[in-house]
C-alpha positions as CSV (number, residue, x, y, z in Angstrom):
1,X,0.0,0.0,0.0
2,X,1.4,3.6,-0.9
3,X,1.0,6.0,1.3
4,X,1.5,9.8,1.9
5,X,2.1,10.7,5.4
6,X,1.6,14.1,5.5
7,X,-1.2,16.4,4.1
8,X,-3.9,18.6,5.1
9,X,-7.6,19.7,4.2
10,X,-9.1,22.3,5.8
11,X,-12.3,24.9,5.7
12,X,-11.4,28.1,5.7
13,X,-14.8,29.4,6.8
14,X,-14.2,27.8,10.1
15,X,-11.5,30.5,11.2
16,X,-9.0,27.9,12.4
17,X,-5.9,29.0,10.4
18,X,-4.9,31.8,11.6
19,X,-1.6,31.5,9.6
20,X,-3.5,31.6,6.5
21,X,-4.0,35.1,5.5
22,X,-6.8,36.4,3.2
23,X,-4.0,38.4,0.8
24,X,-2.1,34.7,0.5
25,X,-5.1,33.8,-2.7
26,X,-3.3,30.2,-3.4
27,X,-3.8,29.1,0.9
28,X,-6.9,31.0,1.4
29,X,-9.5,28.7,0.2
30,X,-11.1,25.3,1.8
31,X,-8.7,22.3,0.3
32,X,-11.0,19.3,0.3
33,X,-10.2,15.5,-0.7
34,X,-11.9,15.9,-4.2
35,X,-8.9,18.1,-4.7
36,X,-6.3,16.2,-3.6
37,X,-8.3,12.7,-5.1
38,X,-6.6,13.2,-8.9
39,X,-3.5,13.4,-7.8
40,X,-3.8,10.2,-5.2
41,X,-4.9,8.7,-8.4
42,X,-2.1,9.4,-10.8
43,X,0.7,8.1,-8.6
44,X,-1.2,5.3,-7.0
45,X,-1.3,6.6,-3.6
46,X,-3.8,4.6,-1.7
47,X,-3.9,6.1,1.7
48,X,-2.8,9.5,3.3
49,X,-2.2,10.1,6.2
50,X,-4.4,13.4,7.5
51,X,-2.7,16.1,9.8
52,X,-4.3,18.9,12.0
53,X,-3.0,22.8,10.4
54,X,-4.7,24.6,13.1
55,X,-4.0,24.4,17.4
56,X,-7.8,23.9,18.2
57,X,-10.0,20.9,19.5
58,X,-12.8,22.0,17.2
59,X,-10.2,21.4,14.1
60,X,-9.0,18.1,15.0
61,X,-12.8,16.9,15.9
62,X,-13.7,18.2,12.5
63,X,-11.0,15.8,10.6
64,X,-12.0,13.2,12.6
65,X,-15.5,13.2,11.3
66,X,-14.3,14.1,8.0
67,X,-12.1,11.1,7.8
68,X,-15.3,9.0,8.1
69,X,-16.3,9.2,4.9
70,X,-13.2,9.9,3.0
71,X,-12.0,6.0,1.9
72,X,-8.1,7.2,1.2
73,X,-7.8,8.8,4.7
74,X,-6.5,5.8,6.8
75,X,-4.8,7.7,9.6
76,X,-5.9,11.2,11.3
77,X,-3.2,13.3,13.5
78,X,-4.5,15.9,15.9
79,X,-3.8,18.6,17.9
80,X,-3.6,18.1,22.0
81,X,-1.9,20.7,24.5
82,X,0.6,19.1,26.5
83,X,0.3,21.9,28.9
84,X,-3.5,21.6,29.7
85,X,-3.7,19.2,32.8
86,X,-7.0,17.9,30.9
87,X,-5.1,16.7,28.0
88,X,-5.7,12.9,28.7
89,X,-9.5,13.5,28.7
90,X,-9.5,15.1,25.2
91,X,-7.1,12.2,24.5
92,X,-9.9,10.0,25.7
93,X,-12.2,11.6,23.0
94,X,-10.2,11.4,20.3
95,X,-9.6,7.7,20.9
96,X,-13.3,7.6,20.6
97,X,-12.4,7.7,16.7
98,X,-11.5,4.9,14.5
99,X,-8.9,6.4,12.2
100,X,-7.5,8.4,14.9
101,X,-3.5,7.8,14.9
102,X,-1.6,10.2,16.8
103,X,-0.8,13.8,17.8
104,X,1.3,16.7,16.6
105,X,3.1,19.0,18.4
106,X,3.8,22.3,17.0
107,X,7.1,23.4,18.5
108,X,7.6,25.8,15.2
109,X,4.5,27.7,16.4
110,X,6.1,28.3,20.4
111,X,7.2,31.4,21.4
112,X,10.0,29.7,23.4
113,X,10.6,25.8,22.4
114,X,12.3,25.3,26.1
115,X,8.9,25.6,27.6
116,X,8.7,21.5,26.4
117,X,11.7,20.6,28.6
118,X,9.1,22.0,31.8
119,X,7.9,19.6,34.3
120,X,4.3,19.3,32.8
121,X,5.4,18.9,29.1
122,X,7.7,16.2,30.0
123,X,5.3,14.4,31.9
124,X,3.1,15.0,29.6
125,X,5.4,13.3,27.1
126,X,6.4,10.2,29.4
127,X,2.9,9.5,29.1
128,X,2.7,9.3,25.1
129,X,6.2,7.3,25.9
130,X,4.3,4.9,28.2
131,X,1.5,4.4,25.3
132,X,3.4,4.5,22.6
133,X,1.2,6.8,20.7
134,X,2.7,8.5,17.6
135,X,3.7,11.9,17.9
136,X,4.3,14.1,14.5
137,X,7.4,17.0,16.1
138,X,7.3,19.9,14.0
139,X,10.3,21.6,14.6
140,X,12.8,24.1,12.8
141,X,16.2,23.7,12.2
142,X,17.3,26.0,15.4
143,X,15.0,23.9,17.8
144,X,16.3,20.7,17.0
145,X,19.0,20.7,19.9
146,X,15.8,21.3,22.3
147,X,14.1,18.5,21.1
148,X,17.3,16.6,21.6
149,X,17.4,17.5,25.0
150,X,13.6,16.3,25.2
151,X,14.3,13.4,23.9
152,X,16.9,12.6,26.8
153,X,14.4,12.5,28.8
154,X,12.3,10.3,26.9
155,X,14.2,8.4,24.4
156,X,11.7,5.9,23.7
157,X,8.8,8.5,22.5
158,X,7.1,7.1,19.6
159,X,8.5,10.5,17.3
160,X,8.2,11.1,13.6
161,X,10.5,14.8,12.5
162,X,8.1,16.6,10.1
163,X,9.6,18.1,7.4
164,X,13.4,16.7,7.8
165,X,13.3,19.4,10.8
166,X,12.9,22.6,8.7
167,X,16.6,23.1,7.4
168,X,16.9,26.4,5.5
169,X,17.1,25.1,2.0
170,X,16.8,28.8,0.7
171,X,19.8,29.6,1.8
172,X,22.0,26.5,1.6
173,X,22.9,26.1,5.6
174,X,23.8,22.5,6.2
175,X,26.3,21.6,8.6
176,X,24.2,22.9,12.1
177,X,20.9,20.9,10.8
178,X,22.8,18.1,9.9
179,X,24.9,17.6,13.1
180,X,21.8,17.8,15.2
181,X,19.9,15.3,13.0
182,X,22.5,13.2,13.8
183,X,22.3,13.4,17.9
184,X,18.0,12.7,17.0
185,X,18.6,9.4,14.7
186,X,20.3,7.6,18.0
187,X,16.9,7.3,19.2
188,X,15.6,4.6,17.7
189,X,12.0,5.1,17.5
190,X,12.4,8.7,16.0
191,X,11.1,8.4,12.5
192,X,11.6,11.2,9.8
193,X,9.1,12.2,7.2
194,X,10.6,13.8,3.9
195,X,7.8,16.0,3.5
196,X,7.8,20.4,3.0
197,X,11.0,20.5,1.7
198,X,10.3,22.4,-1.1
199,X,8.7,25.6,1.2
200,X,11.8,25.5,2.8
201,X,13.7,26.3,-0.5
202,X,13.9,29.2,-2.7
203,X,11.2,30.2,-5.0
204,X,13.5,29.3,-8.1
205,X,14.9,25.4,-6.3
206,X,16.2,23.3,-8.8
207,X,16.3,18.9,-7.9
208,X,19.8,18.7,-6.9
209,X,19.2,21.3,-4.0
210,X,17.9,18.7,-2.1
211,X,20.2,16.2,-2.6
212,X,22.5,15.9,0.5
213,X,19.8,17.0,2.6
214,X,17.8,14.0,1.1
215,X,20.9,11.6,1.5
216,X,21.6,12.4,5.1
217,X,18.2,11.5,6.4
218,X,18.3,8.5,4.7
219,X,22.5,8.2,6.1
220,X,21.3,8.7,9.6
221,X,17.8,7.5,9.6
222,X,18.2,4.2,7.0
223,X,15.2,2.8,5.1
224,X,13.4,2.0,8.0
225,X,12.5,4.9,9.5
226,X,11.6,7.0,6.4
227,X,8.3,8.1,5.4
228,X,7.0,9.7,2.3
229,X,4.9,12.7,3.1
230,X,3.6,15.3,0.4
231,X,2.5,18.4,2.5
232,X,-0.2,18.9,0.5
233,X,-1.5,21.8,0.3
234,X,1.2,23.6,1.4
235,X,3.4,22.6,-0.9
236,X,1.7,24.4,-3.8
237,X,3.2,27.5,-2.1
238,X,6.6,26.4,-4.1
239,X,5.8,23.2,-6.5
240,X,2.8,21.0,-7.1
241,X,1.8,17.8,-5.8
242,X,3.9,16.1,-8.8
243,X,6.9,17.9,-8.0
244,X,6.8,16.8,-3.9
245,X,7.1,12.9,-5.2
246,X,9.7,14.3,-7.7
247,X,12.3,15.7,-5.6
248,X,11.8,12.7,-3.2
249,X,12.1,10.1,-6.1
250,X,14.9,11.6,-8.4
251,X,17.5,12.3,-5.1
252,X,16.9,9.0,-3.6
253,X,15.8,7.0,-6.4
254,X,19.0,5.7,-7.2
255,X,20.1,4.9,-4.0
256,X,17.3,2.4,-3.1
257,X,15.9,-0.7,-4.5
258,X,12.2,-1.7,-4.8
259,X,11.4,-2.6,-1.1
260,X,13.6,0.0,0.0
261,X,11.1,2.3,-2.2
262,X,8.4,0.4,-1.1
263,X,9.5,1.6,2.9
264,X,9.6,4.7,1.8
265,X,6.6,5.0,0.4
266,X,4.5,3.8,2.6
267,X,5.2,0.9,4.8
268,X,7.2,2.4,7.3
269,X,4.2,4.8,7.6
270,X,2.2,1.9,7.9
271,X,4.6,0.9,11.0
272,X,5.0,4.2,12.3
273,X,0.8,4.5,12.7
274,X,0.3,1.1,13.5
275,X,-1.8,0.3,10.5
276,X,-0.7,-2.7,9.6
């Protein structure tokens, strides 16, 4: 089964997003599976994996239900506040869903990242550790060493990097990203999704841009651990949906075989989500 691990729909009339402005024309508009359906189609993606955009209950609740009658949705990711001392009640509700899968914490979005190495985050995160649920990390490059600390603390957290943690493409900067991605792939049941990539690049990227950033993940994180993701929507900010599986498939193409590809493009999502 081929899966993309990472894409969104949303509604804008709900008033979730605020980091979709009316004056950004290509974001600000709903993005529904009958839009995303065609291109499933063309590269024989079976199942995506759905992802909150928007820190609210109401949002996550909203996929949930969605998911219910969307057949290609096999796995939904929601938003949960560490910091609320309710959080395992909403938990609760979510689990209440059958193609719930996991959480996502957006660490981008913080004001100060640190704030997840406090006492009631860290519980809060022994506690996914001690149920193994899946937990998307969305992080930028210069928050990485903060997740690694977190990460001390519980180095068995079921944890999947969005975006190959948000290097800055644009602008070439390698070495920092890629010594701290190397501390994160020690812990073995940190995955790593390939996914926005090309939003972190510059309007004009070319293929080979990604290249070593491409071949270190898959260096420190091997075929196991991998996942396929297509940021859909967001992606169109930079490429199109074509273009997502492109970079992925021309800068690691040749250094896999078939069931590597086959990892890669799906069953270590599979794995990761506990769909099998």
């Amino acid at each position: 089964m081929r899966i993309d691990a990472h894409q969104h729909y949303w509604k804008i009339s709900r008033d979730d997003y605020g980091w979709i402005k009316p004056d950004n024309h290509l974001m600000y508009r709903d993005y529904y599976p009958s839009d995303l359906l065609p291109h499933l189609t063309h590269h024989n993606i079976n199942k995506t994996v759905l992802i909150q955009a928007a820190p609210t209950y109401d949002e996550s609740i909203f996929l949930l239900q969605l998911s219910n009658n969307v057949e290609t949705v096999a796995a939904v990711v929601t938003w949960l506040e560490l910091n609320d001392p309710k959080f395992k009640e909403q938990l609760e509700v979510y689990k209440k869903y059958r193609k719930f899968a996991g959480i996502r914490v957006m660490i981008q979005d913080m004001t100060d990242e640190t704030i997840i190495l406090s006492e009631r985050y860290v519980n809060a995160f022994k506690y996914l550790e001690k149920i193994n649920l899946p937990v998307d990390l969305l992080v930028t490059h210069n928050q990485l060493d903060t997740l690694n600390l977190l990460l001390k603390k519980v180095p068995n957290l079921r944890g999947g990097i969005d975006h190959i943690g948000k290097p800055d493409i644009a602008n070439k900067s390698y070495e920092a990203w890629f010594n701290s991605m190397d501390k994160l792939s020690n812990y073995r049941n940190l995955f790593c999704k390939t996914s926005g990539m090309i939003t972190e690049a510059s309007t004009n990227w070319k293929m080979i841009d990604f290249k070593r950033y491409l071949s270190a993940v898959l260096e420190l994180f091997g075929t196991d651990r991998l996942m396929f993701g297509s940021d859909w929507p967001v992606c169109l900010l930079s490429g199109t949906y074509d273009e997502a599986i492109e970079v992925v498939r021309t800068n690691l193409g040749d250094q896999l075989n078939s069931l590597e590809l086959e990892k890669l493009f799906g069953r270590n999502a599979s794995r990761f989500y506990k769909l099998e």
